[in-house]
N, C-alpha and C positions, 0 to 999 in steps of 0.2 A: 063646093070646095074651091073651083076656080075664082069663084067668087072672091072667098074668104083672102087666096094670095093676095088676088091682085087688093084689097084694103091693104095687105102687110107690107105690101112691096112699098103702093103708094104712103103710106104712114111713114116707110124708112126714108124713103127719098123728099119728104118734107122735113127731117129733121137737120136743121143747120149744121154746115161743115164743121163750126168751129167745136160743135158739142162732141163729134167723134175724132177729133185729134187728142193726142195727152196734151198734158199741159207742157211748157218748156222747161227745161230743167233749170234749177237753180245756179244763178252765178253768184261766184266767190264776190266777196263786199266787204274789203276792209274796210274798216272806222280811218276817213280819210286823215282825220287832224295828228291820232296815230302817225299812219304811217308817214305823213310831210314831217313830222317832229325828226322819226327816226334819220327821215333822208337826211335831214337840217342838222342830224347828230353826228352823221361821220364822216365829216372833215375833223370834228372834232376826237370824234375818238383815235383817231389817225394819227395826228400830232400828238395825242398824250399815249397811244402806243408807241410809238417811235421813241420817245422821251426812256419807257420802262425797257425797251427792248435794248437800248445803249446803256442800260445800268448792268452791270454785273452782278447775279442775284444767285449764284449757285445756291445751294444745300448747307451747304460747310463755308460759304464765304459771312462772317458773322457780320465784316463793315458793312459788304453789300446790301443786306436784306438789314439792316439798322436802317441804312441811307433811303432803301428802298420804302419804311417801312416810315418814314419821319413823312413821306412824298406823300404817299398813301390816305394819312392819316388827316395829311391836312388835306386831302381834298374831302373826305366826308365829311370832314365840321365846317368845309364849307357849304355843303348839302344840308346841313342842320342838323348831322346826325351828333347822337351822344357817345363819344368814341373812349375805349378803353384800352388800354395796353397790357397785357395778361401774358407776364413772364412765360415762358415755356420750362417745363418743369426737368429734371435729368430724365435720360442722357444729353437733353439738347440746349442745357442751360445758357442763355446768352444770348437766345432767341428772344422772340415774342408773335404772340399771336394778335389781330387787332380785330376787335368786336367793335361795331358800332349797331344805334337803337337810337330807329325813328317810334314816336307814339301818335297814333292817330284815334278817330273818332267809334271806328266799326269792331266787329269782333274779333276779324284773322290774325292769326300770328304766323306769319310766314317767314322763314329763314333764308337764307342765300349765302353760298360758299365756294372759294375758289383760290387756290394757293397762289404764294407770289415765288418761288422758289423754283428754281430752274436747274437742269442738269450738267450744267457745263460751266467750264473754270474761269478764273480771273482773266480778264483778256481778249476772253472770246467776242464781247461786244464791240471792242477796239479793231478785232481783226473782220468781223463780219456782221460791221453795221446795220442798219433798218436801213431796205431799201423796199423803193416798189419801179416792179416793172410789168405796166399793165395794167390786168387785173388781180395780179400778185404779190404779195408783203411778202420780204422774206427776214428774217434775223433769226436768231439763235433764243430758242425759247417763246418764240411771236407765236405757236397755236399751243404750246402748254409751257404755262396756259396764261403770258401776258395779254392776249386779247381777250381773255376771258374777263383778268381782273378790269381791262378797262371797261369792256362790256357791262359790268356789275354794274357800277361808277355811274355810268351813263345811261344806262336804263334807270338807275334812281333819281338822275336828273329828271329824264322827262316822266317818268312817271309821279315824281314829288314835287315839284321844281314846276316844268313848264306847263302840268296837268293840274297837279292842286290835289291830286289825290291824298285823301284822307279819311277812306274804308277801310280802316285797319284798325289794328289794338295794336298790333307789334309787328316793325320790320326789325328784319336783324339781319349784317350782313358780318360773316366771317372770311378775314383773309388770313391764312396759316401759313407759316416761314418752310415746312420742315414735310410738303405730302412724299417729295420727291426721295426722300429718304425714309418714310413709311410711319409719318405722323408721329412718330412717340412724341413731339413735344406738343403735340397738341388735339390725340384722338379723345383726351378726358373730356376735356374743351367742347369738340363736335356733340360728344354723346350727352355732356351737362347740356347746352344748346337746345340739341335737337328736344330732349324732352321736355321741354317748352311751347313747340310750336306745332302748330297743327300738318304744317309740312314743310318739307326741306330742298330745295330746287339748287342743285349741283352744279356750278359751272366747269364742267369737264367741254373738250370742244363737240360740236354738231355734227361731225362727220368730213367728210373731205369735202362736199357738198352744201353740206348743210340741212342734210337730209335724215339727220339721225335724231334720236334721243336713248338714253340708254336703260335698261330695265333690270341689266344685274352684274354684276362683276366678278369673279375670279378674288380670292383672297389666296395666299400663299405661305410655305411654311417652308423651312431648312432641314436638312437631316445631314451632319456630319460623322463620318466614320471614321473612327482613330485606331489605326493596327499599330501594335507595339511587339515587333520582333528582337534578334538580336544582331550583335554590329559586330564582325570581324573583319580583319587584313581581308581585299578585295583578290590578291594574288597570291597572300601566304595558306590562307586556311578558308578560304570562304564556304567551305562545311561544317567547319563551327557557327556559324552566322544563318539568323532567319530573314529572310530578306521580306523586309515590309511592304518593299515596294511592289516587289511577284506577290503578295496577298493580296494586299489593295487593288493592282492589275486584275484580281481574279476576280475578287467581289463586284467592281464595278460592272465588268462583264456581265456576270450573274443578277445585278440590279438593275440593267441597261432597260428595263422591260415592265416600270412600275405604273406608267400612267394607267388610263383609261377611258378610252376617249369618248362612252356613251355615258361617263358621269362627268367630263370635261376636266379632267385630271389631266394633269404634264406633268412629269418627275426628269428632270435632267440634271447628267454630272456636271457642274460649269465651272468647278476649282482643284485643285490640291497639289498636294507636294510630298514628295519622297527624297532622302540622301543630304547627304551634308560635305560629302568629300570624293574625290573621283576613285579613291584608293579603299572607299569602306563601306562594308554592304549594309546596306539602312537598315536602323535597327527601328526607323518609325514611318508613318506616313498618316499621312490626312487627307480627306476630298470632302467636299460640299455638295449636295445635291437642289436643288432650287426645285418648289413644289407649285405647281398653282391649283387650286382646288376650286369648286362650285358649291359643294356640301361641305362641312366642320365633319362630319362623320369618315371623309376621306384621309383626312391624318392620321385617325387609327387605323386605317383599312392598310395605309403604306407602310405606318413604324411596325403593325403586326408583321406585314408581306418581309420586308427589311430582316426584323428580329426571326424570322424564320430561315430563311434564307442564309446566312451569314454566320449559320450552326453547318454548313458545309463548309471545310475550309481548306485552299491549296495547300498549306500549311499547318500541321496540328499545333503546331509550337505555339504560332502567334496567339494574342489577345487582339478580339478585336472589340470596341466600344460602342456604342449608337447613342448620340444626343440630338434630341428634337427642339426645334426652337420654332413656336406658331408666328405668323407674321401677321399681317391684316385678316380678319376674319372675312370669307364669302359675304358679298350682299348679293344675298339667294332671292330668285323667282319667287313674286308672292304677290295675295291678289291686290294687294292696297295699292302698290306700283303699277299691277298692269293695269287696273280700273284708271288711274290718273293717267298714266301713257295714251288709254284710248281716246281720253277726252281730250288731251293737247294735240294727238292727232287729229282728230275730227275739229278742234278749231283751226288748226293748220290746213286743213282740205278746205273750209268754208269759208274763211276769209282771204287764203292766200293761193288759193288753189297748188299747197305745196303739200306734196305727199311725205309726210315723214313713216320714218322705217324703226320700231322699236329695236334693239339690238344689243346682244350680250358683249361684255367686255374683257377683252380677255386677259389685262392687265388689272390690276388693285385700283380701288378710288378709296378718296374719304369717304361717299355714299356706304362704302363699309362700315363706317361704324355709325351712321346717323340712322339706315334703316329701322333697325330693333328700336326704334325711339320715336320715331313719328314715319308716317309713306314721305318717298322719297324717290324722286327722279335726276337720275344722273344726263351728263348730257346737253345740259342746257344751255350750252356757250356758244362760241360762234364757229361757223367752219374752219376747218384746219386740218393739216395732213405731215406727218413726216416727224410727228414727233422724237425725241432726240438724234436725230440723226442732221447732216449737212443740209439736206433738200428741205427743213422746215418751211412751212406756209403756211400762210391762209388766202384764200380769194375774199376779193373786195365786195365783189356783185352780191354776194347772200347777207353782209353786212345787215344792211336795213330790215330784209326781210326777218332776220334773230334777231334783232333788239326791237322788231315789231310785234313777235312771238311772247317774249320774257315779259317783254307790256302789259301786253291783254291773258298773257296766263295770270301776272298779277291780277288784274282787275278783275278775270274771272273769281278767281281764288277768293279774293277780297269778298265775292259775292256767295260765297259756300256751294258755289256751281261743282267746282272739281274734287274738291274732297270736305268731308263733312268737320264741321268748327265747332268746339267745344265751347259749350254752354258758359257763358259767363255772367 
């Protein structure tokens, strides 16, 4: 037996160190010509951000986003692309949405989309310019989402342009006038689009970092209550009179309490109005309720909670009304998104050694309505933080490293690595 060790011992102690170490882990390896294109890009996207960010481009400004929309256009038919101009249909008549279609040699039909429509009024550009200080852009509308549309732009550069890629059947990129006011002139558009293409890559922005992509969004709906009381002298008889305003008062109270927040519902009152004279007790009122929802099933769950509720009333007199108005539909968890989320994270960790963080939204996107049509990742723009608010930005530094991402998600894509391409 002592024997036998001592062969086991000496057998272990012959066997080379290198054989019982692990091996070294893998280092990140971006595709270097990649990434030097990206660096070599954004001085460029800088200047032509700067250019959209001094345009005034509200929702409702129809010159702006015409003027904006002429700029746009011409730079993807400088790209080679086939560019089209697709009235926006009522209520947003006056608009337009601008489709462009590159055609290449390989299978994928890949989409890209990103509004050029900003939240804020005439002027605002004039009063708070594009500036940078640092590592910081600031202007009005700079992360939603003018860096995004230049982002688009600019990754079709060096991906078409200074790469020569031509593994595709179909690019297609949309830019819409009208997300900031909830798509009606152009969610037909998205949903015609998307079911076209084998997937739809959103440029909403990357996170404050640039550490994000998005995997599902919040859609939202309205519920306004109309009480019709009656109106008498506020000092002669105000016992003759149902005061609308004490009903509405009452109800809201009583509704105060609709969300839910392990199905990520919000239900708040955010409007109304009661009276018309200091001398006379209102004989009407109205308020508006703002819903965000995760599930389409949650709009029934509130107008039922509502219409029950609203049969107690401080007031027998009054009538009261409920009308429901749906706005952007949920784009609900599902596995098509998260299968694609994993893969872009896991090329993010392996070539760039950047962790991204899949993340729900808790605002509406167009990704609402393109989901149900083909998978679909929100999210893919560049960092930015502070949306409509004064403190808008984006940081400079993650620049390269997202239009290094949008690249090679392409090129993966292209290659039916991230989601599977229908047969042609």
């Amino acid at each position: 037996m002592l024997r036998y060790l001592m062969l086991v011992l000496t057998a272990c102690c012959a066997v080379p160190f290198i054989a019982l170490t692990a091996p070294a882990a893998a280092v990140a390896a971006p595709d270097k010509k990649v990434m030097a294109l990206c660096e070599e890009a954004k001085p460029r996207l800088l200047k032509d951000l700067e250019t959209l960010v001094n345009m005034d481009s509200g929702s409702d400004n129809q010159p702006g986003l015409l003027q904006k929309q002429e700029l746009l256009a011409d730079k993807l038919r400088k790209l080679g692309g086939e560019v089209r101009i697709v009235p926006a249909p009522k209520p947003r008549e006056g608009l337009n949405n601008i489709v462009a279609t590159w055609k290449g040699t390989g299978k994928a039909r890949i989409m890209y989309m990103a509004h050029f429509d900003t939240v804020w009024p005439v002027g605002e550009a004039a009063k708070r310019p594009f500036t940078i200080e640092g590592d910081i852009a600031r202007g009005p509308g700079i992360s939603d989402a003018q860096a995004n549309v230049a982002a688009a732009f600019t990754m079709l550069d060096i991906l078409l342009v200074r790469l020569g890629e031509k593994n595709f059947d179909t690019l297609t990129l949309l830019y819409n006038p009208d997300e900031e006011s909830g798509s009606l002139g152009s969610r037909d558009l998205i949903m015609e689009l998307a079911e076209r293409h084998d997937v739809v890559y959103s440029l909403e922005g990357g996170g404050r970092r640039g550490r994000n992509v998005t995997t599902s969004a919040r859609g939202n709906a309205s519920f306004r209550l109309q009480v019709k009381g009656r109106e008498s002298h506020s000092g002669g008889a105000p016992e003759k009179g149902v005061n609308a305003g004490y009903e509405m008062a009452y109800q809201i109270l009583q509704l105060r309490d609709l969300g839910n927040k392990e199905a990520r519902t919000s239900v708040n009152w955010v409007m109304g109005k009661f009276g018309t004279k200091s001398n006379v007790i209102p004989g009407s009122a109205w308020a508006l309720a703002n819903a965000r929802i995760s599930k389409d099933s949650e709009v029934e769950r509130v107008e039922k909670d509502i219409r029950e509720r609203i049969q107690n009333k401080l007031l027998p007199e009054s009538e009261i009304t409920l009308t429901v108005r749906r706005g952007r539909p949920p784009f609900e968890e599902n596995p098509a998104t998260s299968a694609l989320a994993e893969k872009v994270v896991k090329l993010a960790a392996d070539e760039l050694e950047l962790k991204l963080f899949p993340r729900r939204n808790g605002g509406g996107t167009d990704a609402c309505y393109s989901f149900p049509q083909a998978p679909t990742l929100e999210g893919m723009g560049l960092a930015g933080a502070g949306a409509h608010s004064l403190d808008e930005y984006i940081p400079l530094d993650p620049i390269a490293p997202r239009l290094y991402l949008l690249v090679r998600v392409a090129q993966e894509t292209m290659k039916g690595t991230l989601v599977p391409l229908a047969k042609r």
